[in-house]
Backbone as CSV, one residue per row, in Angstrom:
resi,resn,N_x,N_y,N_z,CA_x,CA_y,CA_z,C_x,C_y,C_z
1,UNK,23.408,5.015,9.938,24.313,4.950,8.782,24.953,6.314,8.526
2,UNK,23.806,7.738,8.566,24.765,8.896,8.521,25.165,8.903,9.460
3,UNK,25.838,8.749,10.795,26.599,9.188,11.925,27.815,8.261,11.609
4,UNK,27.834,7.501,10.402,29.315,6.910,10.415,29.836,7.072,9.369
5,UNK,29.230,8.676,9.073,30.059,9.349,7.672,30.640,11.123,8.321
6,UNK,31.782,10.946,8.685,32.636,12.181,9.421,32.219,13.339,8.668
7,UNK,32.502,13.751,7.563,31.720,14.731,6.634,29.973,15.139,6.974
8,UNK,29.380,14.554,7.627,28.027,14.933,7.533,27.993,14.978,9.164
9,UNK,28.992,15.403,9.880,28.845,15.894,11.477,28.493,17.220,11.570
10,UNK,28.791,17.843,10.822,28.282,19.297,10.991,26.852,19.928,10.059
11,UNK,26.329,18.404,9.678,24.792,18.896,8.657,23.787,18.294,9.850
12,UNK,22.984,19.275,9.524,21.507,18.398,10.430,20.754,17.020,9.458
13,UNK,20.495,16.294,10.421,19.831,15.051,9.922,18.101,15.359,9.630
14,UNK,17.604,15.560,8.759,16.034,15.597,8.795,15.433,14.120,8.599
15,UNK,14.268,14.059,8.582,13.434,12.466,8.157,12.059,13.156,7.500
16,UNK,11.787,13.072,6.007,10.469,13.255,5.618,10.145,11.735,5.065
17,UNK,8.721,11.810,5.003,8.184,10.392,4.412,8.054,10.775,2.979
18,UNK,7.857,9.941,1.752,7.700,9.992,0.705,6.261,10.522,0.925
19,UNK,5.864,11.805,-0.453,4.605,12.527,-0.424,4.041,11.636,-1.731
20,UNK,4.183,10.549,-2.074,3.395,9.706,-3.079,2.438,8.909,-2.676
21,UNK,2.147,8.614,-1.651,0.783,8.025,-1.169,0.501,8.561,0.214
22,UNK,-0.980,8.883,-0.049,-1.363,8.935,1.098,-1.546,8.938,2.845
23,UNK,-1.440,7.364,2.220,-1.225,6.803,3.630,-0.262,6.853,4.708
24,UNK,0.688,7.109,3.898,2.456,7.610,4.001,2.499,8.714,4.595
25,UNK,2.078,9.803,4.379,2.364,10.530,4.712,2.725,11.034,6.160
26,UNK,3.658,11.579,6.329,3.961,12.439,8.022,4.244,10.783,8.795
27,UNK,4.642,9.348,7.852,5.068,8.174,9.600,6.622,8.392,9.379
28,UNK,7.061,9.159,8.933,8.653,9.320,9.169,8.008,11.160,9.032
29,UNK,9.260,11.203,10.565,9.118,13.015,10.686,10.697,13.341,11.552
30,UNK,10.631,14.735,11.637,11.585,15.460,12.259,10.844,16.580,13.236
31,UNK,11.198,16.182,14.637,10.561,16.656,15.952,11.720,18.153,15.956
32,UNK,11.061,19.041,16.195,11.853,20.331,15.887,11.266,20.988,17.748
33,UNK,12.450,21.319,17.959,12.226,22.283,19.286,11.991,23.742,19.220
34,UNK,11.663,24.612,19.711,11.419,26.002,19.793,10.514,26.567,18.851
35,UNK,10.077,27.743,17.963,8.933,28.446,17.404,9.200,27.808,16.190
36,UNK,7.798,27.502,16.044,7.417,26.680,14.786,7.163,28.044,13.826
37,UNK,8.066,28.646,13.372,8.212,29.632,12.165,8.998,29.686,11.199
38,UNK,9.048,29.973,10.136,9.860,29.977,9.331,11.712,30.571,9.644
39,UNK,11.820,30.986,10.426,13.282,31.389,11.137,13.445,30.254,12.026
40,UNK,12.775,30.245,12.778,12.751,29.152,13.788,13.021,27.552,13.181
41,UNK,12.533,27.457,12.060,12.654,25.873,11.416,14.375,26.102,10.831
42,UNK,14.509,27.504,10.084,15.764,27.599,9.478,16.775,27.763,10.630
43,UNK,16.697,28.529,11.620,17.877,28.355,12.617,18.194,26.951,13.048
44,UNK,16.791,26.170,13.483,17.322,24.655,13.811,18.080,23.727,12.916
45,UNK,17.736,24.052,11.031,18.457,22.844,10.337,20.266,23.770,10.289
46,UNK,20.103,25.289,9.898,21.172,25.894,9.605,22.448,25.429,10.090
47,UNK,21.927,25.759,11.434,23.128,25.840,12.511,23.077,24.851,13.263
48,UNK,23.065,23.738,13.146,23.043,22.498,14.252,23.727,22.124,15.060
49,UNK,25.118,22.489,15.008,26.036,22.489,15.675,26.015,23.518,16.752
50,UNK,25.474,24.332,16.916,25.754,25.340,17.806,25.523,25.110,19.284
51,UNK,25.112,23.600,19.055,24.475,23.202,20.892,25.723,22.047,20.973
52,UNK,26.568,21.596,20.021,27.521,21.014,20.237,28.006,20.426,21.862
53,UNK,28.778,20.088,22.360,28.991,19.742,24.013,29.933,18.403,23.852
54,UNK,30.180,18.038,22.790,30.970,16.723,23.144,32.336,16.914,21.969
55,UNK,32.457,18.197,21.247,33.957,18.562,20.694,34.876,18.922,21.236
56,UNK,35.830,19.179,20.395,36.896,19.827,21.475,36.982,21.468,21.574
57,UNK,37.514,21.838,21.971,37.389,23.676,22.039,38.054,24.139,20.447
58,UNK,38.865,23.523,19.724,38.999,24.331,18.421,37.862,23.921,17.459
59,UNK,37.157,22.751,17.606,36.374,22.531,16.905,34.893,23.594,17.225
60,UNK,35.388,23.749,18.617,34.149,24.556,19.138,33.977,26.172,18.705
61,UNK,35.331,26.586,18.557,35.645,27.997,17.933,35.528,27.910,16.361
62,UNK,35.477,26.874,16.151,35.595,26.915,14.482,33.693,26.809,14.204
63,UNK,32.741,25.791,14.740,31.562,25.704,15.047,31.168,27.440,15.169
64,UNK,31.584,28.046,16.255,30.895,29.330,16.401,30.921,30.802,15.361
65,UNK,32.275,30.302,14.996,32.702,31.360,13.643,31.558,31.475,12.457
66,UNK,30.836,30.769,12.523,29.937,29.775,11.396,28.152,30.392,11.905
67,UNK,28.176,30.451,13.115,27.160,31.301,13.869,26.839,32.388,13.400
68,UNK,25.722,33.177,13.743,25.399,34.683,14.121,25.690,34.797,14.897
69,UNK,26.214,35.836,15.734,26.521,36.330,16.963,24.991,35.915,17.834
70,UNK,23.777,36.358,17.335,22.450,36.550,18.232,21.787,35.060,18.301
71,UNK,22.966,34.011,17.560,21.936,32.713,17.565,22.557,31.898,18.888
72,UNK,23.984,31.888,18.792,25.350,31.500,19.433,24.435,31.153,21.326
73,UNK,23.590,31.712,21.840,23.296,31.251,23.050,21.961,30.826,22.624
74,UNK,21.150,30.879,21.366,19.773,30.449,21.195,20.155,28.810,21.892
75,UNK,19.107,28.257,22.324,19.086,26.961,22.450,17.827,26.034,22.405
76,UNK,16.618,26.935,22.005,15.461,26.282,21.669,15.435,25.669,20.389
77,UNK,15.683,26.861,19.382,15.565,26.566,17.719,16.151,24.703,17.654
78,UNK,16.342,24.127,17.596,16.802,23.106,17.305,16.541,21.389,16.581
79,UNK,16.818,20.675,15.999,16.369,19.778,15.497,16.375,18.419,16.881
80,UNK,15.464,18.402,17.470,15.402,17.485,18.793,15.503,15.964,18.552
81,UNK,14.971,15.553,17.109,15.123,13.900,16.978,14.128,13.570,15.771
82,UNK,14.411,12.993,15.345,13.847,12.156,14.235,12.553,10.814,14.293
83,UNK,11.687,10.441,13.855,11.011,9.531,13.798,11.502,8.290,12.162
84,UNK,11.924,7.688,12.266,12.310,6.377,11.036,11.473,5.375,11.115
85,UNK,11.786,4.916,9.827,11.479,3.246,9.612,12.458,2.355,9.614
86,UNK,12.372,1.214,9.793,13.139,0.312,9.251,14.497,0.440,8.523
87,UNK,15.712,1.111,8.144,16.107,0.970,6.343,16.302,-0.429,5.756
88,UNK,15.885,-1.190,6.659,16.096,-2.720,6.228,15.401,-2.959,5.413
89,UNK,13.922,-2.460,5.255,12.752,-2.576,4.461,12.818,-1.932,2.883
90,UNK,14.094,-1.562,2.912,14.062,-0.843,1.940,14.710,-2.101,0.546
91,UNK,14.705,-1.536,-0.488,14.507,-3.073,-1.631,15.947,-3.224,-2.091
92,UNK,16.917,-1.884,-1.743,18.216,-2.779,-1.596,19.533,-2.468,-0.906
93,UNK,18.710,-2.624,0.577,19.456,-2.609,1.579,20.471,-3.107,1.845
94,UNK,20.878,-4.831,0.900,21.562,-5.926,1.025,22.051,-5.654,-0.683
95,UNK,23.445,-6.478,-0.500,23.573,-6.707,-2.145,23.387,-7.980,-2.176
96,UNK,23.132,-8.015,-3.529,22.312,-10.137,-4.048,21.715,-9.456,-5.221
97,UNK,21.269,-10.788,-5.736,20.560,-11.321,-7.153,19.565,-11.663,-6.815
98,UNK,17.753,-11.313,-7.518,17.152,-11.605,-6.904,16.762,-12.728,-7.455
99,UNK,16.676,-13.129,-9.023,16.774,-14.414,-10.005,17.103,-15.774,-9.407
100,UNK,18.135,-15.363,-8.168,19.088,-16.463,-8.282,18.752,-16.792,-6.570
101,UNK,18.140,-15.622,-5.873,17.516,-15.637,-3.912,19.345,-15.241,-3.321
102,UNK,19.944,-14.704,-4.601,21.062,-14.929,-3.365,21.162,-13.174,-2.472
103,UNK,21.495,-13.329,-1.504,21.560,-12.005,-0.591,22.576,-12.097,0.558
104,UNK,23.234,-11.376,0.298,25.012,-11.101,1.067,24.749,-9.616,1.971
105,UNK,25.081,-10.275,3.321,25.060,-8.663,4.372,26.742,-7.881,3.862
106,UNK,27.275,-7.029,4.361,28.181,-6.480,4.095,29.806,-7.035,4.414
107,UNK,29.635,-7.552,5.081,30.590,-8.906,5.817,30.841,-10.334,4.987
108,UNK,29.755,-10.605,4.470,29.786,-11.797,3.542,29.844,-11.169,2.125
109,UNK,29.703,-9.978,1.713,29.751,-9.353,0.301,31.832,-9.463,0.270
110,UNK,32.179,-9.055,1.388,33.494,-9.082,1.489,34.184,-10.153,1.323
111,UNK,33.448,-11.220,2.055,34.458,-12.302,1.613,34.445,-13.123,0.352
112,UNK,33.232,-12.714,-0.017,32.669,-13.640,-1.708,32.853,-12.628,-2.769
113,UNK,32.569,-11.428,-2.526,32.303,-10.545,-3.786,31.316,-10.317,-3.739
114,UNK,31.281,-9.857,-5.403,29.891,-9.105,-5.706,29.915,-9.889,-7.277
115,UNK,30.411,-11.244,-7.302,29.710,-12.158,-8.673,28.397,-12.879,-8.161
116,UNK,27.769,-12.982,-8.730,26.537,-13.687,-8.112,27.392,-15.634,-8.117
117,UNK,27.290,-16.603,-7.089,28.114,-17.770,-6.860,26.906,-18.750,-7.841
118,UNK,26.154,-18.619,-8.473,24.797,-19.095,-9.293,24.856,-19.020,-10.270
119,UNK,24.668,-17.666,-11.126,24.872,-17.549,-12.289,26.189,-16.668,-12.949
120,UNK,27.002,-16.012,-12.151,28.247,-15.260,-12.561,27.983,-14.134,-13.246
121,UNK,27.234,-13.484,-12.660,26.595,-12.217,-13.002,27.287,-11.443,-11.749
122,UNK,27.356,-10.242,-12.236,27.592,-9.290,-11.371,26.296,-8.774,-10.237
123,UNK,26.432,-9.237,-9.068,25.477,-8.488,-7.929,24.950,-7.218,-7.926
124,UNK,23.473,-6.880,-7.447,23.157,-5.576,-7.177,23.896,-4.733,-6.112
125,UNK,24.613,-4.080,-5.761,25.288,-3.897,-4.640,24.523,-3.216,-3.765
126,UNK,24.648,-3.421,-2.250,23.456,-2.878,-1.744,23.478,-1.128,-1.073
127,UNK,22.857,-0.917,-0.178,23.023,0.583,0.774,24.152,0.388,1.604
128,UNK,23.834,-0.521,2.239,25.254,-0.708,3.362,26.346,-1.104,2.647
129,UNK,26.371,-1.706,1.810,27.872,-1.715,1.486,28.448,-0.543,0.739
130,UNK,27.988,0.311,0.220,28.440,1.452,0.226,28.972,2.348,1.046
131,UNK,27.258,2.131,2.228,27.999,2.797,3.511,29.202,2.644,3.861
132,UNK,29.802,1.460,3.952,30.823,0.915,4.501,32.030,0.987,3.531
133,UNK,31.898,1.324,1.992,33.155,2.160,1.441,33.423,3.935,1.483
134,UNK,32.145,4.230,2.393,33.018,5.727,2.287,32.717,6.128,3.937
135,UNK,32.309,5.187,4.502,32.547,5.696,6.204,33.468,5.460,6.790
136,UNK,33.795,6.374,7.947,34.901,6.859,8.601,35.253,6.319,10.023
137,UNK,33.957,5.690,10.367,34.031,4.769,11.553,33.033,3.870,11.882
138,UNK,32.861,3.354,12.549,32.044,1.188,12.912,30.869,1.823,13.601
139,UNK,30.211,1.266,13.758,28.874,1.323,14.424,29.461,1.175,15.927
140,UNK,30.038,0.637,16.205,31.148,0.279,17.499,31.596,1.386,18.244
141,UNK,32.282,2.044,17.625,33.189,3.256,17.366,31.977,4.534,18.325
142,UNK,30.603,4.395,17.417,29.508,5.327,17.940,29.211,5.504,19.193
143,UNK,29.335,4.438,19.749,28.739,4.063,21.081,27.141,4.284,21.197
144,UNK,26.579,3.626,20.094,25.138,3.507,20.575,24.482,3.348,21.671
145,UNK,23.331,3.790,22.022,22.592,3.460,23.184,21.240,3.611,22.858
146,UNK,20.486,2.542,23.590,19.187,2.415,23.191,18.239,3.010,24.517
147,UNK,17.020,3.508,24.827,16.457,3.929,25.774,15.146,4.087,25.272
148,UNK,14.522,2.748,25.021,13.738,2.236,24.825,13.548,2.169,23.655
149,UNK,12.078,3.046,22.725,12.434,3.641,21.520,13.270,4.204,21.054
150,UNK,14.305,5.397,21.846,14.992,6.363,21.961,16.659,5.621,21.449
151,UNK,16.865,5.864,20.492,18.587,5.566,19.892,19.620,6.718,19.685
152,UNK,20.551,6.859,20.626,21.484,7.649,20.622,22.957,7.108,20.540
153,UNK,23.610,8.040,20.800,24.947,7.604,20.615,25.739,8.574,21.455
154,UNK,26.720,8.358,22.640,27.436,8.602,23.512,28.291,9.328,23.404
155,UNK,28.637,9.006,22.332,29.973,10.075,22.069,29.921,10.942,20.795
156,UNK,29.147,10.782,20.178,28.744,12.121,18.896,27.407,13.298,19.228
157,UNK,28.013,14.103,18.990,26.196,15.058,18.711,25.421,15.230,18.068
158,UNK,24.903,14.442,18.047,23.644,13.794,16.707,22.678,13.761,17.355
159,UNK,21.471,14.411,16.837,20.029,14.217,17.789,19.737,12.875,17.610
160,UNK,19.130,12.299,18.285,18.444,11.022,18.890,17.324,11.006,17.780
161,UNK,17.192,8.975,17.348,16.003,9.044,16.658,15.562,7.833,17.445
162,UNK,13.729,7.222,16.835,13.313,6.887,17.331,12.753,5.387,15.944
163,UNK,12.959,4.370,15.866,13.108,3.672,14.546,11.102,2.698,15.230
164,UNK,10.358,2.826,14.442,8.650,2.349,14.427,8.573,1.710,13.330
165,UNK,7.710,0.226,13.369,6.835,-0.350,12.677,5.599,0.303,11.841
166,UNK,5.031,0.356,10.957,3.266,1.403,10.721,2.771,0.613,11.323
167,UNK,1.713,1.223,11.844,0.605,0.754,12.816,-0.215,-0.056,11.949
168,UNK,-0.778,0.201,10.204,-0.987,-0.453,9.924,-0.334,-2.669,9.425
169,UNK,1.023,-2.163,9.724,1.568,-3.039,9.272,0.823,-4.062,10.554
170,UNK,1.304,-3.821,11.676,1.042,-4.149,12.972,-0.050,-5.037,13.149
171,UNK,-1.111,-4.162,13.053,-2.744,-4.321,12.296,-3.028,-5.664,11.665
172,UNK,-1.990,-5.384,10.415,-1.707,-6.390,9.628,-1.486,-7.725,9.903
173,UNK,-0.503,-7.888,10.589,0.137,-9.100,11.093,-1.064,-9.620,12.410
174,UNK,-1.706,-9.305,13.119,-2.398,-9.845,14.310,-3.279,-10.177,13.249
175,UNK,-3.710,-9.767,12.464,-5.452,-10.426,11.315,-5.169,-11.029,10.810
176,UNK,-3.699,-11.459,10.034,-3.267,-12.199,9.005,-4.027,-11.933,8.205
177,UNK,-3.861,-10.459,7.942,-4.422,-9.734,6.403,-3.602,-8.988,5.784
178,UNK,-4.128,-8.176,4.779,-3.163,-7.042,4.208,-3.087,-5.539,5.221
179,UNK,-2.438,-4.582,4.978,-2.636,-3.187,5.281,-3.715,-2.423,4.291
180,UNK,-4.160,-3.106,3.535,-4.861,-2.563,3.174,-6.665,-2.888,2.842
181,UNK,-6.991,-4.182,3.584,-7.759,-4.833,3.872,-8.578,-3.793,4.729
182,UNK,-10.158,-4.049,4.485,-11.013,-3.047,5.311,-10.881,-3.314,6.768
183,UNK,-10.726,-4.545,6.706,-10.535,-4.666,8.597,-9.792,-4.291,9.541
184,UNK,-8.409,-3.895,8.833,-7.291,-3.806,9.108,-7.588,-1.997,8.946
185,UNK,-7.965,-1.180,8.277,-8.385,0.063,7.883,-9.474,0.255,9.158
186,UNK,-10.355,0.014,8.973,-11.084,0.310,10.232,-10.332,0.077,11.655
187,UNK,-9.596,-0.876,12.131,-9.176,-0.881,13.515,-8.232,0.195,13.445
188,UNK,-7.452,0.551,12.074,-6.445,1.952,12.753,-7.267,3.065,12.537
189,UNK,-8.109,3.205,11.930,-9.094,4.633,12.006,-9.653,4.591,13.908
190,UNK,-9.875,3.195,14.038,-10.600,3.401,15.836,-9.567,3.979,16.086
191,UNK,-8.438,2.929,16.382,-7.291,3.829,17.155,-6.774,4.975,17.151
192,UNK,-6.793,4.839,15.883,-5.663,6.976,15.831,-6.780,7.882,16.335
193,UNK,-7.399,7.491,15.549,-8.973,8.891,15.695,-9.287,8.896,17.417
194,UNK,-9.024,7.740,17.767,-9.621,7.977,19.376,-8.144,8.113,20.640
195,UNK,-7.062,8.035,20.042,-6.082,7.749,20.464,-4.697,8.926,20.682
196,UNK,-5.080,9.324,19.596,-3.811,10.823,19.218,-3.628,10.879,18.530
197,UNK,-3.911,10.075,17.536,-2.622,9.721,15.894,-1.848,8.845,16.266
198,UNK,-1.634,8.110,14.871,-0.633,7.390,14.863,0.972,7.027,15.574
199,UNK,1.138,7.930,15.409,2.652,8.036,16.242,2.595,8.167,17.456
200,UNK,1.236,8.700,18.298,1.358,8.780,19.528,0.969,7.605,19.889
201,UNK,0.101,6.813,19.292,-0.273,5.185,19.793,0.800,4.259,19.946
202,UNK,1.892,4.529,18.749,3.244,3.927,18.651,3.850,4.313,19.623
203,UNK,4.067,5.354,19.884,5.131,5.685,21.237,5.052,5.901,22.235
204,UNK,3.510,6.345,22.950,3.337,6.914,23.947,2.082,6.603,25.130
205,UNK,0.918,6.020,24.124,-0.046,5.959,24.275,-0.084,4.161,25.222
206,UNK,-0.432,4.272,26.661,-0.260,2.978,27.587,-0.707,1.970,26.672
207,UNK,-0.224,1.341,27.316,-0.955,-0.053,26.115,-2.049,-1.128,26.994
208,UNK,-2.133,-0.070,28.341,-3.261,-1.138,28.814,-4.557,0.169,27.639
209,UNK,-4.808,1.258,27.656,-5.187,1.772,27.109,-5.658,1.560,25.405
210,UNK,-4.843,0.782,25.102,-4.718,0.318,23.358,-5.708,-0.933,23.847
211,UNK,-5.195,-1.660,24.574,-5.871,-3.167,25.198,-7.371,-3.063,25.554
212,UNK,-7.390,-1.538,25.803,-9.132,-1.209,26.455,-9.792,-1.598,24.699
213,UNK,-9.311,-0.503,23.982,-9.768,0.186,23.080,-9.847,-0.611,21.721
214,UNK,-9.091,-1.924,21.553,-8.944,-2.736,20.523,-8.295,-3.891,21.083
215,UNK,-7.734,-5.392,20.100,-7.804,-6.173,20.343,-6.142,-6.563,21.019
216,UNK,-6.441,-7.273,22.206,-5.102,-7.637,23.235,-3.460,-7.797,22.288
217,UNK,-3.780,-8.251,21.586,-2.806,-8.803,20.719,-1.983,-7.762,20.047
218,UNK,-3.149,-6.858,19.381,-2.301,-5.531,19.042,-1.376,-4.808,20.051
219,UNK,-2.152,-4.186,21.107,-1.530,-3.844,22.580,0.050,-4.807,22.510
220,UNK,0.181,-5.809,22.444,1.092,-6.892,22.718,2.509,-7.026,21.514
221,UNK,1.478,-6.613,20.267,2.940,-5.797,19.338,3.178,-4.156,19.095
222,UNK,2.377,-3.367,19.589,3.014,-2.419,19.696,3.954,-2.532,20.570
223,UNK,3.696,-3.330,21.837,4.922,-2.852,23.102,6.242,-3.891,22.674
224,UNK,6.040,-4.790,21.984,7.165,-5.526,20.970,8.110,-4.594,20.307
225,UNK,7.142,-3.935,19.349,7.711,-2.690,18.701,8.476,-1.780,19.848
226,UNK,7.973,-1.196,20.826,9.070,-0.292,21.657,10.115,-0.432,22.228
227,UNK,9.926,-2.243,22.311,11.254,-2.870,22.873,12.160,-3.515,21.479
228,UNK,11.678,-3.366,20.746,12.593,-3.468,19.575,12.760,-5.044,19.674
229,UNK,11.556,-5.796,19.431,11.591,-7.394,19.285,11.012,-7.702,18.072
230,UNK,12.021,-7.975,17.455,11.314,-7.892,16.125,12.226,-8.845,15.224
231,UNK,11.537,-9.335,14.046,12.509,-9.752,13.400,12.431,-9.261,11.942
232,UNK,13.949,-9.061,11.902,13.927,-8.698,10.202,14.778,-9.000,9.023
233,UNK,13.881,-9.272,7.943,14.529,-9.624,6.598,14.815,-9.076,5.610
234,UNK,16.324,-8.032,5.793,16.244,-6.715,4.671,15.856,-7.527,3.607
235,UNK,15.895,-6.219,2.785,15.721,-6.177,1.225,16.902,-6.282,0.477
236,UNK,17.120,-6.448,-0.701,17.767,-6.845,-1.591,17.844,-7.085,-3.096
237,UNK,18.222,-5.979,-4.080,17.922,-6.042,-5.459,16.950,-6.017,-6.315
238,UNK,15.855,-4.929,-5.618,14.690,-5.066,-5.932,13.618,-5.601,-4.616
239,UNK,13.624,-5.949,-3.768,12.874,-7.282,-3.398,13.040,-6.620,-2.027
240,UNK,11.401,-5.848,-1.489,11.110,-4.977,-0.466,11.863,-5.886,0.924
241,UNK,12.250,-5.613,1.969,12.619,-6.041,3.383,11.388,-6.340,3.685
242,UNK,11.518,-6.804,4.655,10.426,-7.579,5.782,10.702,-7.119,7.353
243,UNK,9.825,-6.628,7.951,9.963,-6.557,9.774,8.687,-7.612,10.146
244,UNK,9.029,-8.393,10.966,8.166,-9.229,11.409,8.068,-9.023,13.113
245,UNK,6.608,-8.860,13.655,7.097,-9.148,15.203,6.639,-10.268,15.584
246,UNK,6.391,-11.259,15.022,6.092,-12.381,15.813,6.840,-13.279,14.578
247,UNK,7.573,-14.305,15.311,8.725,-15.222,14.942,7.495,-16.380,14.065
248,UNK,7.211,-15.816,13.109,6.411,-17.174,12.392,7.013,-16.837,10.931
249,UNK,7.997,-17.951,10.087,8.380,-17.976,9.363,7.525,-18.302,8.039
250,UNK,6.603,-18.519,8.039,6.077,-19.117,6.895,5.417,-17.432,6.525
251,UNK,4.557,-16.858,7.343,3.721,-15.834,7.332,5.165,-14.575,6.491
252,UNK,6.746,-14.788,7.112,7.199,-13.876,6.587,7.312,-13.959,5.543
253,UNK,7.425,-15.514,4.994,8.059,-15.485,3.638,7.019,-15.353,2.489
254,UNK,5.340,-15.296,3.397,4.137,-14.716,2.346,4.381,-13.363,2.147
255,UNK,4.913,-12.778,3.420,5.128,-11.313,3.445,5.952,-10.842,2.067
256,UNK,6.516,-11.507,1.452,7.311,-10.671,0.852,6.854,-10.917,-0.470
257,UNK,5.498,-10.690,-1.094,4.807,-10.884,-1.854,3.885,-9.858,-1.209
258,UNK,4.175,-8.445,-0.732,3.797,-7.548,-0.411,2.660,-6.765,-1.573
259,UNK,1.236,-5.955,-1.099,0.599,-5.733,-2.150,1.816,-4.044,-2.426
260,UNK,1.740,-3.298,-3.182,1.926,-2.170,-3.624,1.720,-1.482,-2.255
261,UNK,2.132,-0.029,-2.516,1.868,0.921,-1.884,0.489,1.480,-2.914
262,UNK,-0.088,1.994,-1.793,-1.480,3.234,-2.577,-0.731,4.077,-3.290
263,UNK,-1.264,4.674,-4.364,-1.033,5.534,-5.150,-1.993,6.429,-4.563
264,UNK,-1.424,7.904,-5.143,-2.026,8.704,-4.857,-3.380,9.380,-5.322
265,UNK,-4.393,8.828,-5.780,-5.064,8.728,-6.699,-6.236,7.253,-6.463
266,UNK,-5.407,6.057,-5.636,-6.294,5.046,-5.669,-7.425,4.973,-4.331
């Protein structure tokens, strides 16, 4: 969504997770290249542009003017890629009413509006349709490319991100329990603790290896998750999104009677 706002080509993209629960913490990050120091973190967000390669030469002289002279050939410092979630999951990704179940993608907000067609109330309007009144070009336009986890885009210089399920969610769905159910708590303590952490089980870690170490099925949606098979039911006016990896409709629509997030404190 930011790579199809022209104004934010020359800012670096970061990803932090919300620091209000726990559990949360560090599954959305920003993979930083070169010395993990305080100069080193500030040269990579500062100057992001300076590794540029796909402008044109005045844009490129105008980019370097903007430099230090001593950073201008650095090429480690840099912001290398992002780790995300979902933004579908987010509660109002979509515009709709939630009173009324109605929910319009950005395409159908256009052709109906933003009255609710139920009660004639005015709609929540959502993230994307905003996006889509102050961006500058289509998702089209980007030339996305996918490489496995790995999402880039062809013709802009935007570091590469990498969009993951939580492992607990994952967890979740093979037990037909909560994320926050002890059973579901204990199998991701086996895994991370014996595994790398979290994110490395998600991205990296073989999955005949996951298959040794816990139950087949899990193994079978993480590698769902890397191939991006999934199904999903943004959010809308309140009313959290849904990622599902296994196509069972009834289970999603329990899903969205989601418990809370942990507080920080519980």
């Amino acid at each position: 969504m930011n790579w199809r706002i022209a104004e934010l080509d020359n800012r670096s993209i970061i990803s932090c997770s919300d620091a209000h629960s726990l559990p949360n913490l560090g599954r959305e990050a920003t993979v930083f290249g070169g010395e993990l120091t305080y100069d080193g973190l500030w040269n990579a967000i500062a100057y992001p542009m300076r590794h540029a390669e796909l402008v044109s030469a005045s844009q490129q002289k105008e980019i370097l003017n903007q430099v230090p002279p001593d950073l201008i050939g650095v090429q480690d410092d840099k912001v290398v890629g992002t780790i995300e979630f979902y933004p579908e999951e987010g509660k109002y990704h979509y515009t709709g009413h939630r009173n009324c179940e109605v929910k319009l993608n950005s395409e159908e907000e256009r052709a109906k509006g933003t009255t609710c067609p139920v009660c004639g109330k005015g709609l929540t309007v959502g993230v994307m349709s905003r996006v889509g009144e102050i961006a500058n070009r289509t998702e089209e336009e980007l030339g996305i490319i996918k490489q496995d986890l790995l999402i880039k885009s062809q013709k802009f210089v935007r570091p590469p991100y990498k969009m993951l399920v939580p492992l607990l969610q994952i967890i979740a769905e093979v037990f037909s329990s909560t994320p926050t159910s002890q059973k579901v708590l204990n199998e991701y303590k086996k895994l991370a603790s014996n595994l790398g952490g979290e994110i490395k089980v998600l991205t990296k870690v073989d999955l005949v290896e996951i298959e040794k170490l816990s139950d087949k099925k899990i193994a079978e949606g993480i590698g769902k998750v890397r191939r991006g098979e999934l199904r999903i039911d943004p959010g809308y006016d309140g009313v959290y999104g849904v990622v599902k990896i296994w196509n069972d409709v009834k289970s999603l629509e329990e899903k969205k009677e989601q418990t809370p997030q942990l507080g920080l404190f519980d």
